[in-house]
N, C-alpha and C positions, 0 to 999 in steps of 0.2 A: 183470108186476111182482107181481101178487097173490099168486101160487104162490111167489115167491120169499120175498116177505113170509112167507108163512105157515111157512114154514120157517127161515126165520131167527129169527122170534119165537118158533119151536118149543124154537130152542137156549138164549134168553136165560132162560129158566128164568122170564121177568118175566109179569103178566097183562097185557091186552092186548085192544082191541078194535080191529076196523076197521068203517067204514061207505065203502060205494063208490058214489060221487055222479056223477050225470049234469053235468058242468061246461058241459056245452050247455044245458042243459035251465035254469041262472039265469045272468041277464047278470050279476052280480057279479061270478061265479065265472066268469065268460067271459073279462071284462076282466081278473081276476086270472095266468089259467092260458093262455088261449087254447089257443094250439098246444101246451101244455107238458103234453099227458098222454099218458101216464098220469102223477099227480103224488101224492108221497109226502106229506102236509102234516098234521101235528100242531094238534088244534086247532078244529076245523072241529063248532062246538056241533051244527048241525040244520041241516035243509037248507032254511032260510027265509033265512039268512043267516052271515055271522062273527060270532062273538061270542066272548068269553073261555070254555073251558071245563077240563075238568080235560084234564093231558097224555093223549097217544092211548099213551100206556102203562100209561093207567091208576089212576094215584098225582093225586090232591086237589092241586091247588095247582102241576100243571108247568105250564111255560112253554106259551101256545096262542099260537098264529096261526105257526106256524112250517112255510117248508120244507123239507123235509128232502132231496127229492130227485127227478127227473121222468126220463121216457123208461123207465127201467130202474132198477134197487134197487141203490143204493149202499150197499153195508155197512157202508163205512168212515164215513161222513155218517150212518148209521142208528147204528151201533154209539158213536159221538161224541156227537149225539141222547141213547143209552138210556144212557150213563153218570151224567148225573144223576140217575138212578133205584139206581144200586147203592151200595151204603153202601157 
């Protein structure tokens, strides 16, 4: 999913970070995802816990705790997602 992310967010012209979290490794995010990774999720401040932060595209003020997609990279759910970012 990551390579595919990376490439798709290559085309959206948008900035853009990723952080890739051991969802084993907190039981939050155990109970959140379990089986459901690899999982695409907007939103995700630090890896202590959820908390509200700026959207994972980058822009002050998107929508957090959201997500967007698991198993494999939906572009259509991704590209739905990054519309709120383009004027």
């Amino acid at each position: 999913m990551l390579a595919a992310l990376c490439a798709c967010m290559a085309r959206t012209g948008l900035p853009w970070t990723v952080d890739v979290v051991d969802v084993d490794a907190d039981p939050q995010l155990t109970d959140m995802f379990d089986e459901l990774v690899p999982v695409l999720y907007a939103g995700v401040a630090d890896r202590t816990g959820l908390e509200p932060a700026t959207g994972s595209a980058g822009q002050a003020g998107g929508p957090a705790g959201q997500e967007i997609c698991h198993y494999f990279l939906d572009e259509a759910a991704l590209q739905r997602y990054l519309a709120q970012y383009r004027g």
